[in-house]
N, C-alpha and C positions, 0 to 999 in steps of 0.2 A: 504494500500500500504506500502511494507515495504522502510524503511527511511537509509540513509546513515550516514556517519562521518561527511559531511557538515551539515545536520540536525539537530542532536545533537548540534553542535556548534551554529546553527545558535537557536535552541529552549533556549540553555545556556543563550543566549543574550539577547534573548528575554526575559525572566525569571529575569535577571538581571540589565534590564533596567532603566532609571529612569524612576518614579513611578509603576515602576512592583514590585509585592508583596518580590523581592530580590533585591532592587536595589542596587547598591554598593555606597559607600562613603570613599574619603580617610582618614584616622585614624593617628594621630601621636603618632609614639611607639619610644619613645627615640628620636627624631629627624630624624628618617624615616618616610615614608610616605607609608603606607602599606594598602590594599584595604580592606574593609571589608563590611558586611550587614549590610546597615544602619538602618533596622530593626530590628534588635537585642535586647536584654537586654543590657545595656552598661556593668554592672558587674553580678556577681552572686548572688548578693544580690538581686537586681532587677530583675533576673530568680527566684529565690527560691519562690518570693513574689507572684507570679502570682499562684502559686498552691493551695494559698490560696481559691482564687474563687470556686475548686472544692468541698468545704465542706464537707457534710455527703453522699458522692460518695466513697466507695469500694478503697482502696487504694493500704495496704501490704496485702496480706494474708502468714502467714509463724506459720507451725506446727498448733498449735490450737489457733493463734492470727489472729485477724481481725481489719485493723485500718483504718477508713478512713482518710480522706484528714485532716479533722477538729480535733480528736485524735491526729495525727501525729504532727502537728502542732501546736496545745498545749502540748504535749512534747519538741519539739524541742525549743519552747519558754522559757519553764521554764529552760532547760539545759545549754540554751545559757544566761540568765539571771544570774544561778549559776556560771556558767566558768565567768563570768566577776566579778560577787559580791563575788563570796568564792576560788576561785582557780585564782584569778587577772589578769584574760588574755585581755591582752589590744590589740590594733588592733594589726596585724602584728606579734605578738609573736603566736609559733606554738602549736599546738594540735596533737596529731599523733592515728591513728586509728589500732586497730590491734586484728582484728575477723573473725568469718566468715562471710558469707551472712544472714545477719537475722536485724530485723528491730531496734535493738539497733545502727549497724552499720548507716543505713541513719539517722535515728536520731541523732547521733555524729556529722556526716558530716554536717548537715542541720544549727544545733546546734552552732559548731563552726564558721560555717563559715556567721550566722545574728553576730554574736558574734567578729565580726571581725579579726579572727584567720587565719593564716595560713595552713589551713589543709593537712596532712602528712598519707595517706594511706599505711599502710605497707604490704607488702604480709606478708599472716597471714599462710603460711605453712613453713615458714622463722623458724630457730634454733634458739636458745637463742641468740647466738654472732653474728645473721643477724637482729632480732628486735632490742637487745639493740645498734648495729651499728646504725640506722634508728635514734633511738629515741636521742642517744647522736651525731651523725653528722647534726641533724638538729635541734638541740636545744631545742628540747620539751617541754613546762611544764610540759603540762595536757597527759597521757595516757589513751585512752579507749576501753578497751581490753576486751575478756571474761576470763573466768575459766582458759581455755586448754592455752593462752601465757600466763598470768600472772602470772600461776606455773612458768614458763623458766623461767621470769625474776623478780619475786617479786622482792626479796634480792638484786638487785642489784637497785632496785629505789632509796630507800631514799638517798643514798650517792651521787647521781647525782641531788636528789633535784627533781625530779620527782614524782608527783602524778597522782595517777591512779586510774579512777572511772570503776568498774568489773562489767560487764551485767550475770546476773544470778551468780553469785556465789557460788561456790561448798564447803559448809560449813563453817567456823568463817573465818571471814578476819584479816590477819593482820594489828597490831595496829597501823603502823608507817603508813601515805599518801595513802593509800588504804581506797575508799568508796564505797558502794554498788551505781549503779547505781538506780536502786530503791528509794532507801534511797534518793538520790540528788535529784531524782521528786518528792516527796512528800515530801520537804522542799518548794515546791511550789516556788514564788516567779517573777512567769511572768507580775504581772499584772504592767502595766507601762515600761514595757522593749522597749528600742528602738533599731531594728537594726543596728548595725556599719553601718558610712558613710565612704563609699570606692569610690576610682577611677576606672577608669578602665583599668590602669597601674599600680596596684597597683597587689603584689603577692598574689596567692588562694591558692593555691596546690605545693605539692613538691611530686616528682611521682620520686623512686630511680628504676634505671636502672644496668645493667652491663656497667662496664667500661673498655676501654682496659687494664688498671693495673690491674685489675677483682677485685679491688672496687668498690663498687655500689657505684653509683652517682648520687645526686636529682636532678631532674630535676626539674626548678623552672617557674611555668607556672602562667601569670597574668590575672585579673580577665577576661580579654576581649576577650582571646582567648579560654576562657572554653566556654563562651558563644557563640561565634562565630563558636567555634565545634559543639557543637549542634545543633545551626542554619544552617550549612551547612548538616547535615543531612537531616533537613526538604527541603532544597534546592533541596537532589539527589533525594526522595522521590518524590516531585514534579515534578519535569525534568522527572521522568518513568511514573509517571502517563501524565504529559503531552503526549505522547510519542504513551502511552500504554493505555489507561484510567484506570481508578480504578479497584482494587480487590475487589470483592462483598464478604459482613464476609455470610461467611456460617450460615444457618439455625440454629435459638437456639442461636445465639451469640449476646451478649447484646453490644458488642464493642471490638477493642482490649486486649487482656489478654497476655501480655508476659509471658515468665516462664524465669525465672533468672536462665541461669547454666555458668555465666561464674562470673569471681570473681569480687565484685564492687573494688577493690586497684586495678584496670586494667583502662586504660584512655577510654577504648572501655565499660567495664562494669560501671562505673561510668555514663561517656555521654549518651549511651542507654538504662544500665537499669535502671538508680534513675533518671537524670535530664529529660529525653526524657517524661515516663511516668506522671512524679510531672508535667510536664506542661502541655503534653495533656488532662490528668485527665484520662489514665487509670490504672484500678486495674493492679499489678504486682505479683506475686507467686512467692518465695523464698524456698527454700530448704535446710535444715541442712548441707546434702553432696549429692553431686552426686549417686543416685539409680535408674534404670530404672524401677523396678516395681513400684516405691513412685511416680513418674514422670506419667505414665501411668493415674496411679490413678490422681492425680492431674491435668492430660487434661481431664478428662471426670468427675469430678465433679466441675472443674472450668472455663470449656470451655475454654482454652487455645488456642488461634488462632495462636501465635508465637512464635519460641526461634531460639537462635543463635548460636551456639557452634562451638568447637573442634570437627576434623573428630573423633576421639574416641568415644566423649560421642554419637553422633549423629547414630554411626554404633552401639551400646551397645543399645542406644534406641529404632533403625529400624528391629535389629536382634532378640532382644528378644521374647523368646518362647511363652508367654502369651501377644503378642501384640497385637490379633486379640481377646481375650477376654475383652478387653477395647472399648470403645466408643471414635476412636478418630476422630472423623468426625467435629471438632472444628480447627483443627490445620490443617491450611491451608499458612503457611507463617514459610518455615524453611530455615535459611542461614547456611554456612561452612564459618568461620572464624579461624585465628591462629595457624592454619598449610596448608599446603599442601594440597589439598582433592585427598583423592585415587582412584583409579579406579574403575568403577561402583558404589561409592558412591552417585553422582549424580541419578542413574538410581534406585538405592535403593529407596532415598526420594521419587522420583516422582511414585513408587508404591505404597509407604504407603499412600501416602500423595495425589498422584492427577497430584500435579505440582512440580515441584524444582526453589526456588530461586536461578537463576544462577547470579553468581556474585563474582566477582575478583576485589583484590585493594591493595594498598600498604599505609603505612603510618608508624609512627613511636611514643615512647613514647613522644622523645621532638618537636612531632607536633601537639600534644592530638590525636592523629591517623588519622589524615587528611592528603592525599596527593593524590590518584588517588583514583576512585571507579568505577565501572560498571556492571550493573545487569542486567537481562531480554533481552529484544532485543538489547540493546548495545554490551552488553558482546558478543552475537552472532554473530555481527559486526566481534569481534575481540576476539576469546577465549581464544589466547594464552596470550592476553596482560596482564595489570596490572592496565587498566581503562586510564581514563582521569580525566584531574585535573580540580578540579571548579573552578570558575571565582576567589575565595580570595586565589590563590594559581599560584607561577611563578615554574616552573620548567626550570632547564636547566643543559645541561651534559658537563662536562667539562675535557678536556686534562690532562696532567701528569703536563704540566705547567701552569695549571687553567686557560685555553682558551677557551672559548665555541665553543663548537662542533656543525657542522650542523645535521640536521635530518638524522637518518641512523645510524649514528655515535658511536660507544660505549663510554661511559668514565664516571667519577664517577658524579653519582646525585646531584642534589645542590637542594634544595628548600628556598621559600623565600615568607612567608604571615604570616597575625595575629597571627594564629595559633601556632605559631614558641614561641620554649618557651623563656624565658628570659636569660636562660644560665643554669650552674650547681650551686646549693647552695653550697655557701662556697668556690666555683673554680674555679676561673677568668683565671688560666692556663688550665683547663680541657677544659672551656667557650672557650678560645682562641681557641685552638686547632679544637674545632669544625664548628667555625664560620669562614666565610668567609667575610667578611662588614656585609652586611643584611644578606646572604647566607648561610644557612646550611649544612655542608659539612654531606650527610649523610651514608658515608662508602659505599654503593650501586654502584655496577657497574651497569649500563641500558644505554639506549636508546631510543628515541623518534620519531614514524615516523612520516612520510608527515600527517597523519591525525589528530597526537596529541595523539596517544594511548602513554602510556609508557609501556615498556620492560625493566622488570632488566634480568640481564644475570649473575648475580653473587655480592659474596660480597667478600666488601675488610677487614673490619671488619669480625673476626670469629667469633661472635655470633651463638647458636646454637637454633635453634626453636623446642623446643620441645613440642608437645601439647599448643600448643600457650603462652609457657613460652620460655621468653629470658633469656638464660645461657650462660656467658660468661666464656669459659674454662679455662682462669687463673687464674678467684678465684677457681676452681678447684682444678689446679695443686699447687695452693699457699695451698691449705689444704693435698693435697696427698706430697709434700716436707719438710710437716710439720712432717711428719714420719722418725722418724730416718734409718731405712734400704734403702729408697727409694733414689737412684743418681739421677735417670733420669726422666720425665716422660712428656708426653704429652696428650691431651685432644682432643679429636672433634666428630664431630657430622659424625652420617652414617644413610641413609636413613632409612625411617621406616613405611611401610605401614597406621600403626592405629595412628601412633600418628606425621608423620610429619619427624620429626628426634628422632635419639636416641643416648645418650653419650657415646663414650666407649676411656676407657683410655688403653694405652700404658706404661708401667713403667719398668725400669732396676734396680735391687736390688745393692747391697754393694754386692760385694764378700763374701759369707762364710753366708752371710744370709739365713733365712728360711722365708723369704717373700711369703706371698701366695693371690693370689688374693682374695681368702676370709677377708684376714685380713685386705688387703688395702680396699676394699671395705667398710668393719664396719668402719675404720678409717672413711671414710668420710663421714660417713652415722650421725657418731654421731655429727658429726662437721657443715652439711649444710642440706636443707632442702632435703624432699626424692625425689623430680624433679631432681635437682640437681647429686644425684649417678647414676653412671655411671651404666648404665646397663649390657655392655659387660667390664669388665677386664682383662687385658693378663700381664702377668708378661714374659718381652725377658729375654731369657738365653745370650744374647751381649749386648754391649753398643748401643743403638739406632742410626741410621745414622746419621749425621751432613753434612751440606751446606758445600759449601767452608770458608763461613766467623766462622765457629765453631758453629753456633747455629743447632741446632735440628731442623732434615728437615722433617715438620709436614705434609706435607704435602704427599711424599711417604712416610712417614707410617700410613696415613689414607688410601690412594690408594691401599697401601697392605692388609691392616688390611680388608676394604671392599671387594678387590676381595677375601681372607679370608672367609670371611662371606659367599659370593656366592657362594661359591665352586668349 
């Protein structure tokens, strides 16, 4: 029989009842009183431990590595024993990660953080002057990076007093705080290593975002709500099976197998692909870079029952020419995360595949990406919404003079649970700014009906989502004004089939210039990472239009530029 919006709420309750396998418990975060699973790890030290149990179980597989649980884990021992005995990292002082997806990365992560560090995931497609940002706005000792950052920023370590240990190593390292990561395991040294003793208000993670100055800003998230993000995962997964009952693993499948394609520096790839797997004990598949035929091949000789992505990679995967020459009868569990999903995307998966994880949500970097969720027969309740919030999560919409609104109502989002990060590193005015008491101001226009789904309808904040990367257009326009020809210029986002949104700048030259949008383009291409340039460029023959109060009215000339685009 199918179930309503009352059900759901009512199965939530049940699920998070006292003595139900979620039951909640109040947590004090600073002198609030914030709800959380009382089942949980209390920190992430206390999560990481538990992976221990899976032993000589099948763990990373990535390229021609194979490690299981017990491998991994005497690495990460000995590394975290090093960072405390040879590079001095005492609790709290930070580590910063900056690679791609490949098993040195969780091992860093794992590493630092028994190690009692801070850890500082960078995006690793980030230009020189956005890694070394990262690394000196969050104080770093230790860097551990591969080959491809560590050229960008060798030269500038030692003078900031940074050392950095290189996974694989592309020829002689330089002499100065550069160690082969290699070299640092096989100085050995785990035996007798005690894990740091942490709180579980105590800081884990610094996750840096776009800011409205279009500085990135970390986001400083503490050990309890990493843990309680994940935990809430297990939470919506059980709430659908209750609901729906289980997903039977197709024939030949020995257990779950993720395939990792979204990037672990993500609060969503961090919680689902390393922490989710390290605790249930399943193997996970990694990938050099994103290729659909290497992907193919690695669901059919590693049974691959799940992945998560971007509508790009997912239509790149669905569409490919040699898809029907693979065995992918293993992969029965695909979501669309991090943008938009396009039209007939949905209908796509479910011919390759069987079925479609239907599912819509909302959340954010400073809430480890918890805030609404809903998949399978929920979502079909309500398709247009943006889910419903779990029990360790308050929502509520608030007026232009921060007055909560009744249901129905539009006005900006407030969130307010464990999950909520601790503020920004280093910026107690940034911090200000965002918070409301407990309450999250989260830029978000929405709304919430009578049933509890949420509805955004817009944002107040111009963040632009591209392929499930947030870009925020004035550290754009701060690299495109950094060009001497360039007066004027503006940034934003226009809709984009495959990938969500797509950036296109707007710019007014100096008189007498030979500005060309080729050139502004290379300008910023060498300057930030390639997510980042702007796909569409137009250089006006006029001065861009202005509001009445003199600023650049961004908004008719995205309205123009887009019907532009349509023709």
């Amino acid at each position: 029989m199918p179930f309503t919006a009352l059900d759901v709420q009512a199965r939530m309750q049940e699920l998070s009842a006292a003595g139900a396998p979620f039951a909640l418990r109040d947590f004090d975060i600073d002198g609030i009183a914030l709800k959380g699973y009382a089942n949980a790890p209390a920190d992430l030290v206390q999560l990481l431990q538990t992976g221990r149990a899976h032993g000589d179980k099948p763990f990373i597989v990535y390229e021609d590595q194979r490690l299981s649980f017990e491998d991994f884990f005497a690495r990460a021992d000995i590394l975290a024993s090093r960072l405390q005995s040879d590079f001095g990292i005492a609790k709290g002082e930070r580590v910063a990660i900056a690679m791609r997806n490949c098993p040195h990365w969780a091992i860093a992560f794992v590493a630092a953080v028994l190690a009692g560090a801070v850890v500082v995931p960078l995006n690793s497609w980030g230009k020189a002057g956005e890694l070394l940002f990262g690394v000196e706005d969050s104080g770093a000792r230790v860097l551990v990076c591969d080959a491809q950052r560590l050229a960008l920023i060798a030269t500038e370590l030692p003078p900031r007093g940074v050392r950095a240990i290189v996974a694989d190593p592309a020829g002689d390292l330089p002499a100065t705080n550069v160690y082969s990561f290699e070299a640092v395991l096989e100085r050995g040294g785990a035996r007798g290593f005690t894990a740091a003793a942490v709180q579980p208000g105590d800081p884990a993670l610094i996750l840096y975002t776009s800011g409205s100055t279009g500085t990135p800003k970390g986001v400083l998230h503490r050990h309890i709500g990493v843990s309680q993000a994940l935990m809430n995962m297990y939470f919506l997964g059980l709430l659908n099976v209750s609901l729906e009952g289980p997903w039977e693993l197709p024939p030949g499948t020995e257990g779950e197998t993720p395939l990792l394609s979204v990037p672990l520096f993500h609060a969503t790839g961090l919680v689902a692909g390393l922490l989710l797997p390290l605790q249930l004990g399943q193997k996970v598949v990694l990938m050099y870079k994103w290729d659909a035929r290497a992907a193919l091949r690695l669901i059919q000789e590693e049974k691959i029952t799940g992945m998560t992505s971007v509508p790009a990679v997912l239509q790149d995967l669905f569409t490919h020419p040699d898809y029907d020459d693979y065995d992918t009868r293993s992969l029965f569990r695909v979501g669309v995360a991090g943008a938009a999903t396009p039209e007939g995307l949905p209908e796509l998966i479910e011919a390759r595949v069987g079925r479609v994880s239907r599912s819509a949500g909302w959340g954010m970097t400073e809430t480890m990406a918890v805030g609404t969720a809903m998949s399978g027969q929920i979502y079909d309740l309500n398709p247009a919404a943006a889910g419903v919030k779990p029990p360790i999560v308050d929502l509520r919409c608030v007026g232009p003079e921060g007055d909560p609104l009744p249901p129905g109502e539009i006005g900006e989002l407030q969130i307010k649970g464990i999950t909520v990060c601790a503020g920004y590193w280093g910026r107690p005015d940034a911090t200000a700014e965002i918070m409301d008491g407990p309450w999250l101001r989260t830029g978000d226009l929405g709304r919430l009906d009578a049933d509890g789904f949420l509805h955004i309808t817009g944002r107040i904040k111009e963040i632009v989502i591209r392929g499930g990367e947030n870009i925020y257009p004035g550290e754009i326009e701060n690299v495109a004004y950094s060009m001497n020809p360039v007066q004027e210029v503006v940034v934003f986002g226009v809709p984009d089939a495959k990938m969500g949104e797509e950036l296109a700048m707007v710019a007014y030259a100096r008189p007498a210039s030979a500005l060309t949008a080729e050139a502004l383009r290379a300008h910023v291409a060498e300057r930030l990472a390639a997510y980042k340039v702007p796909k569409y460029v137009e250089i006006s023959p006029r001065p861009l239009p202005q509001n009445a109060s003199g600023k650049l009215f961004k908004r008719q000339i995205q309205e123009n530029f887009v019907a532009r685009l349509r023709g």
